[in-house]
VMD Tcl script that builds the backbone (N, CA, C; Angstrom):
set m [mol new atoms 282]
animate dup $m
set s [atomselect $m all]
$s set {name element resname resid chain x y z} {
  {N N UNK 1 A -28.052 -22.315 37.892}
  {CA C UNK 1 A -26.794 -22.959 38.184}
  {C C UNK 1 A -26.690 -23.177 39.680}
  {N N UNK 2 A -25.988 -24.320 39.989}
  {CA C UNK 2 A -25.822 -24.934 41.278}
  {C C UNK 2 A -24.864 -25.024 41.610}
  {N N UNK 3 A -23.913 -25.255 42.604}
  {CA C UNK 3 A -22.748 -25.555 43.000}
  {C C UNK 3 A -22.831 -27.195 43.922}
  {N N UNK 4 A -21.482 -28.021 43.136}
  {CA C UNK 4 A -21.342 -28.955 43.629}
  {C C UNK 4 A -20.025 -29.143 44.397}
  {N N UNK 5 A -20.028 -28.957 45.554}
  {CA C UNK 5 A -17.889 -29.365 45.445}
  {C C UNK 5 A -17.324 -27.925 44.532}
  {N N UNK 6 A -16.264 -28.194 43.607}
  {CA C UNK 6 A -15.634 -27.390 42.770}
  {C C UNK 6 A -16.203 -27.564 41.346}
  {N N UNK 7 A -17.498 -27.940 41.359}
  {CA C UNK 7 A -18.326 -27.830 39.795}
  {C C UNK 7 A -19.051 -27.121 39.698}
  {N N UNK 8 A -19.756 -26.873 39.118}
  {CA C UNK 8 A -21.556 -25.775 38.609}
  {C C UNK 8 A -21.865 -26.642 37.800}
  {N N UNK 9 A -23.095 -26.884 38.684}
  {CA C UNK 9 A -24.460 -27.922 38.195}
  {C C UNK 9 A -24.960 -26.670 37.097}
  {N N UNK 10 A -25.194 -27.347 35.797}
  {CA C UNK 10 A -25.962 -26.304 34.855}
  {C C UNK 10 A -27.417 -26.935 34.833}
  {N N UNK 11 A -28.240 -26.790 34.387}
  {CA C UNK 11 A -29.827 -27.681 33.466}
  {C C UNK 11 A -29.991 -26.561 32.411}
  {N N UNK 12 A -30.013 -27.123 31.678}
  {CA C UNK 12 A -30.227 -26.059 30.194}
  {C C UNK 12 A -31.185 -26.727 29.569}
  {N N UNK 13 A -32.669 -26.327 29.401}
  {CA C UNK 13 A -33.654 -26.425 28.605}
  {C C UNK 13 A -33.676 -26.974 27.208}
  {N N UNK 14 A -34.890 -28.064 27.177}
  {CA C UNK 14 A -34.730 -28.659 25.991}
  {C C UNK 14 A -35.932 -28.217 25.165}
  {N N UNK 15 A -36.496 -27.577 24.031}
  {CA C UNK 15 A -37.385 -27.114 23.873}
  {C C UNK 15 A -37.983 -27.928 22.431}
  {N N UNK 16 A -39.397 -28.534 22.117}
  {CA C UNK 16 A -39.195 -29.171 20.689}
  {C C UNK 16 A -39.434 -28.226 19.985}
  {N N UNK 17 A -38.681 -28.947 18.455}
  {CA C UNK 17 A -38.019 -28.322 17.339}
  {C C UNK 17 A -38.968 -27.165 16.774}
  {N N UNK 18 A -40.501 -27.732 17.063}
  {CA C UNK 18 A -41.379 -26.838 16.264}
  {C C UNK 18 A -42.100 -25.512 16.953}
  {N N UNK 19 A -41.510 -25.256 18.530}
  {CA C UNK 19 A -42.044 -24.525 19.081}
  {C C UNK 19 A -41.404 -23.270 18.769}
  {N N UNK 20 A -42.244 -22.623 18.666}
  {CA C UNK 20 A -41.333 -20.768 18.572}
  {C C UNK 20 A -40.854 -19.942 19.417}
  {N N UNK 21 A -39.538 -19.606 19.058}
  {CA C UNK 21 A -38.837 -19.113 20.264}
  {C C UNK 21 A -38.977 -17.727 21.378}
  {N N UNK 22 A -40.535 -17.585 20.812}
  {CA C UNK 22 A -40.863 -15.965 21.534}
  {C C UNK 22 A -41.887 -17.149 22.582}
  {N N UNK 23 A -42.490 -18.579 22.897}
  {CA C UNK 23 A -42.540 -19.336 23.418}
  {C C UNK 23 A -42.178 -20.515 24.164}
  {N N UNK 24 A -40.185 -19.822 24.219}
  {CA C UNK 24 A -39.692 -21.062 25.240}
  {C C UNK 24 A -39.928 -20.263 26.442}
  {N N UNK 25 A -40.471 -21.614 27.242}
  {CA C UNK 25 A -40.829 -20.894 28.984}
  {C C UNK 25 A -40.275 -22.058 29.225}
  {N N UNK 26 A -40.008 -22.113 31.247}
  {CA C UNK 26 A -39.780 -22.924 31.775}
  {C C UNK 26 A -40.654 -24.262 31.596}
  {N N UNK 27 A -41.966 -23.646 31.386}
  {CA C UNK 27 A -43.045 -24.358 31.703}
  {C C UNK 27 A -43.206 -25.478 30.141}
  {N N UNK 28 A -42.463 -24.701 28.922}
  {CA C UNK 28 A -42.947 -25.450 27.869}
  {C C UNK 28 A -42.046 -26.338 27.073}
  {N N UNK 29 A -40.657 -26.470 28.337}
  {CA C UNK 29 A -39.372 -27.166 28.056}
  {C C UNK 29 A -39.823 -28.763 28.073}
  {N N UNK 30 A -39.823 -29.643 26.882}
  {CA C UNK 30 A -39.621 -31.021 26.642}
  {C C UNK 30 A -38.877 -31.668 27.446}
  {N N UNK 31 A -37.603 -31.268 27.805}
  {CA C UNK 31 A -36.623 -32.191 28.822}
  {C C UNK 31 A -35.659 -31.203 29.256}
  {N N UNK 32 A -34.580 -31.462 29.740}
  {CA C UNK 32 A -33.696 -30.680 30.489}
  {C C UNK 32 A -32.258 -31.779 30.433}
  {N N UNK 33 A -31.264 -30.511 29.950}
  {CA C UNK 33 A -30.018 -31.436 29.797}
  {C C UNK 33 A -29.113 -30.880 30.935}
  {N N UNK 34 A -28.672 -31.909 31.820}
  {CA C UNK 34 A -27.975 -31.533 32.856}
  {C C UNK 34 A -26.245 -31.462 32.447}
  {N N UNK 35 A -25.573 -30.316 33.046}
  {CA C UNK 35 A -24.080 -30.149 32.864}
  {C C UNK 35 A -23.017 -30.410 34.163}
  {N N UNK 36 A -22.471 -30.413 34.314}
  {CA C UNK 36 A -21.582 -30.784 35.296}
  {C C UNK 36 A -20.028 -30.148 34.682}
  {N N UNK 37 A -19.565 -28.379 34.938}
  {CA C UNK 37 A -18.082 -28.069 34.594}
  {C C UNK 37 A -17.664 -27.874 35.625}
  {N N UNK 38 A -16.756 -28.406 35.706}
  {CA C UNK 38 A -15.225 -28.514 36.999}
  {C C UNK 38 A -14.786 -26.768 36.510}
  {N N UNK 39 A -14.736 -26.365 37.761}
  {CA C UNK 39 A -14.179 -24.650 37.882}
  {C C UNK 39 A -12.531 -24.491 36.631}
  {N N UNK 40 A -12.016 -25.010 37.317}
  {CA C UNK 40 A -10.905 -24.513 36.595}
  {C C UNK 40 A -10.619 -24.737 34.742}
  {N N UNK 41 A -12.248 -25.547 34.492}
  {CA C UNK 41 A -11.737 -25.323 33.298}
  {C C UNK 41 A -12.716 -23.853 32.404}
  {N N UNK 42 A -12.783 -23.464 33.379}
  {CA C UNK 42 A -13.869 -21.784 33.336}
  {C C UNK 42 A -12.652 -20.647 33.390}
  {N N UNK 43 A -13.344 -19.929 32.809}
  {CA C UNK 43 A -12.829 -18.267 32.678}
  {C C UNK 43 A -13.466 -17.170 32.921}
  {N N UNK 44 A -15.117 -17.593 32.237}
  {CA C UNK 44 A -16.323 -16.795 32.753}
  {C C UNK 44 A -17.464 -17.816 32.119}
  {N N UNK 45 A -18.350 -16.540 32.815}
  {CA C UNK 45 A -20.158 -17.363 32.939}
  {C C UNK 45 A -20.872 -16.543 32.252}
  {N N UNK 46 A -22.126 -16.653 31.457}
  {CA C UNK 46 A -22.817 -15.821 31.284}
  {C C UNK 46 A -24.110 -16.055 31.341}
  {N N UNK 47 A -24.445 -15.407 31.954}
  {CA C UNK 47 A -26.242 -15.678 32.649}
  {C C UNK 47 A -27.118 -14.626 31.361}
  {N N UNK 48 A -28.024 -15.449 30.781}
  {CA C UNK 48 A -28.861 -14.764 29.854}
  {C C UNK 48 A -30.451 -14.553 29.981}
  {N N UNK 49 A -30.898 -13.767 29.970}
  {CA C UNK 49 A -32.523 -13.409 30.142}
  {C C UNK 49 A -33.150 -14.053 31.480}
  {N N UNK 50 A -33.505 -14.645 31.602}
  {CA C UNK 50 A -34.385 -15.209 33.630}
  {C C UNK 50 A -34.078 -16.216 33.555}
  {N N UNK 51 A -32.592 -16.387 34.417}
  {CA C UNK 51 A -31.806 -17.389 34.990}
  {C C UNK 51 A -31.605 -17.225 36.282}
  {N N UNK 52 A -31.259 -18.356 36.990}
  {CA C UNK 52 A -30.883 -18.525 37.871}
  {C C UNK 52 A -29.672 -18.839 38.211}
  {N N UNK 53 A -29.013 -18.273 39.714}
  {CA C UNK 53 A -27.625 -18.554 39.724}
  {C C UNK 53 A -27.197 -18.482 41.265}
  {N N UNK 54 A -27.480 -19.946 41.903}
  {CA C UNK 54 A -27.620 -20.253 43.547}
  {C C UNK 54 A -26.278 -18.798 43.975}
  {N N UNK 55 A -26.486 -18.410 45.163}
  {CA C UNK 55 A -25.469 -17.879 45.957}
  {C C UNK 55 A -24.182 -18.680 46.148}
  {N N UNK 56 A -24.153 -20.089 46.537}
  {CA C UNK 56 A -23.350 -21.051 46.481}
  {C C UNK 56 A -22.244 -20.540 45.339}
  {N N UNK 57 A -22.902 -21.172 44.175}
  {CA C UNK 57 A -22.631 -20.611 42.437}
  {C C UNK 57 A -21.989 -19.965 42.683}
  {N N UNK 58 A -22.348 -18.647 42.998}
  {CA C UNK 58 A -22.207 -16.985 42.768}
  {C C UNK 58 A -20.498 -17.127 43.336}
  {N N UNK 59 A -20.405 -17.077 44.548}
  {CA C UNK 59 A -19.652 -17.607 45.588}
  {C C UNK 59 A -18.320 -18.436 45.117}
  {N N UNK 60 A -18.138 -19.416 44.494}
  {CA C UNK 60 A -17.575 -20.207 43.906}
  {C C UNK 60 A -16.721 -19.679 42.770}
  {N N UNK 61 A -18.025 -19.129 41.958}
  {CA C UNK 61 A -17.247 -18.108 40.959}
  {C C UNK 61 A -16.369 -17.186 41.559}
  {N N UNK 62 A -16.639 -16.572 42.922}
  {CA C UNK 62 A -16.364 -15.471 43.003}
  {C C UNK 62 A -14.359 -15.559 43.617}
  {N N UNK 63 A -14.740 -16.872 44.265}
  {CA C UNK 63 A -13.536 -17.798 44.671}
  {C C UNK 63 A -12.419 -18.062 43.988}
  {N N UNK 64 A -13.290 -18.009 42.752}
  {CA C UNK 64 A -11.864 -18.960 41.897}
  {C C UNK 64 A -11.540 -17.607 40.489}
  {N N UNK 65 A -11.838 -16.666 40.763}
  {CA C UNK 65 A -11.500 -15.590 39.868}
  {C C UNK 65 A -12.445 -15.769 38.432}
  {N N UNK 66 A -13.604 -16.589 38.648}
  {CA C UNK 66 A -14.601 -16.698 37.470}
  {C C UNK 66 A -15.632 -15.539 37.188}
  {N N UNK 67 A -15.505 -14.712 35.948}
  {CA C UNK 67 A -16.641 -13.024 35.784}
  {C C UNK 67 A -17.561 -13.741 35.526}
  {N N UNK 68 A -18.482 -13.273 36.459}
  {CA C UNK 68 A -20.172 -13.750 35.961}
  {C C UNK 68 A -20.265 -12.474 34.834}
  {N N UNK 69 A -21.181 -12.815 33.902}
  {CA C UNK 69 A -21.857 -11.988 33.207}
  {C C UNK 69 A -22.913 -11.648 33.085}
  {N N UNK 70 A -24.188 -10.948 33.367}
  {CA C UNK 70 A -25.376 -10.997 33.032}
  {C C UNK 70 A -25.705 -10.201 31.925}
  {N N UNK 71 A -26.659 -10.876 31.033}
  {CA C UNK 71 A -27.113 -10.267 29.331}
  {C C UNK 71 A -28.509 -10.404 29.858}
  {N N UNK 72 A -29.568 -9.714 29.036}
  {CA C UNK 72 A -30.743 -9.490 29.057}
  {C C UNK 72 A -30.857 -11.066 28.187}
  {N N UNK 73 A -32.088 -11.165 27.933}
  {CA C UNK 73 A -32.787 -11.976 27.108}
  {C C UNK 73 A -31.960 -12.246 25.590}
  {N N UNK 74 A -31.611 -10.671 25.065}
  {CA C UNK 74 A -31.681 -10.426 23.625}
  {C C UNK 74 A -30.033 -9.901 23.472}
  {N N UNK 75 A -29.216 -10.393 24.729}
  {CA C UNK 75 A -28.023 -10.204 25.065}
  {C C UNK 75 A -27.561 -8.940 25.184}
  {N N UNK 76 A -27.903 -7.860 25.678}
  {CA C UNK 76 A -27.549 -7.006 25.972}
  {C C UNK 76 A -26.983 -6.741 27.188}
  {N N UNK 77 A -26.155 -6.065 27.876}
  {CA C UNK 77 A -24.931 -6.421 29.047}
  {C C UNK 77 A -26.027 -5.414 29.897}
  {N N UNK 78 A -25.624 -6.596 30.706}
  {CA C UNK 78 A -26.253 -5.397 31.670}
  {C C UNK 78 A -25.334 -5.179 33.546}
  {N N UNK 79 A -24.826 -6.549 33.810}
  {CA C UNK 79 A -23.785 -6.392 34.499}
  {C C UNK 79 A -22.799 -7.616 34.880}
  {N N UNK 80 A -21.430 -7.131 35.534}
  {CA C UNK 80 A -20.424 -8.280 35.211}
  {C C UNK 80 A -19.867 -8.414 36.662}
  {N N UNK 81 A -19.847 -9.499 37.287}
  {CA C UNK 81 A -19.120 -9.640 38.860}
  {C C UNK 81 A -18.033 -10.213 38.191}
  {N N UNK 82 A -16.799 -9.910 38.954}
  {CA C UNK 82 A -15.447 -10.346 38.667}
  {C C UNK 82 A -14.373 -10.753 40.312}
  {N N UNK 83 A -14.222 -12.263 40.809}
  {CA C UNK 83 A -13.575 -11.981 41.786}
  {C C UNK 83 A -12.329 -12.277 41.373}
  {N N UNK 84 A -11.740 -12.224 42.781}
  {CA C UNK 84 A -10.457 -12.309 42.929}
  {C C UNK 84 A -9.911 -13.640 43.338}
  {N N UNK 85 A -9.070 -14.679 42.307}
  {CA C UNK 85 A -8.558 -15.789 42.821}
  {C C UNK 85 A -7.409 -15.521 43.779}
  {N N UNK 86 A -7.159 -16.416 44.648}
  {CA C UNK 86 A -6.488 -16.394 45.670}
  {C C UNK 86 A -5.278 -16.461 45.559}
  {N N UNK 87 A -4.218 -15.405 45.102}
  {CA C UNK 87 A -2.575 -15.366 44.560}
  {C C UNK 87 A -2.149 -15.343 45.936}
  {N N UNK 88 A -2.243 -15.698 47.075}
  {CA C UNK 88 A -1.322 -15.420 48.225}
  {C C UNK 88 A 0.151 -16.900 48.437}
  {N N UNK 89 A -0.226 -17.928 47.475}
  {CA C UNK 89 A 0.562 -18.986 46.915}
  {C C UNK 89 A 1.790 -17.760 46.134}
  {N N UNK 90 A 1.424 -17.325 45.186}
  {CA C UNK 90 A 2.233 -16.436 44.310}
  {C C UNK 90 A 3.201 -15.035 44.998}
  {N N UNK 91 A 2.759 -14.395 45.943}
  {CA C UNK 91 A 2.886 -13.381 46.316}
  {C C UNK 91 A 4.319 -14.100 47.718}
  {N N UNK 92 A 4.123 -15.039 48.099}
  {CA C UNK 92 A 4.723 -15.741 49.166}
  {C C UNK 92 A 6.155 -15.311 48.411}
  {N N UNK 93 A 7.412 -14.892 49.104}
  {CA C UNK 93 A 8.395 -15.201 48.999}
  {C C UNK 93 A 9.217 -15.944 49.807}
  {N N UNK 94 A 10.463 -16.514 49.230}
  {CA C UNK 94 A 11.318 -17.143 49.942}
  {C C UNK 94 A 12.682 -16.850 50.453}
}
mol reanalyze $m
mol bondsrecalc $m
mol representation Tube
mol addrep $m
């Protein structure tokens, strides 16, 4: 994942139908489908088995109160960043 502006560039692997899934690699992906989600329509992320996730990304998420998640391969948790969106709009009195 990438950061554009206020989006996350995704590419999510296209793999053909007949290959077996203890054989999707980077290397044996058919095509690649590109994503483009605008932040605010996020809540959280979840990063699964050997992904990538720019600092930018990381950052962005961390900005806008988005929990990264990381799962192993076979989804097992293994750890969760959670920031803090910026309530100082909210907290302001008058």
């Amino acid at each position: 994942m990438a950061r554009d502006h206020l989006t996350l560039q995704v590419e999510v692997p296209v793999y053909p139908d007949d290959l077996p899934p203890a054989e999707h690699t980077r290397e044996r992906a058919s095509d690649w489908r590109k994503l483009s989600v605008p932040m605010h329509m996020l809540e959280s992320v979840c990063v699964s088995g050997v992904s990538t996730l720019s600092p930018p990304a990381l950052d962005l998420c961390w900005e806008h109160g988005v929990a990264v998640n990381f799962l192993s391969a076979f989804g097992h948790f293994h750890a969760r960043m959670t920031g803090v969106a910026d309530t100082s709009a909210t907290l302001c009195r008058t």
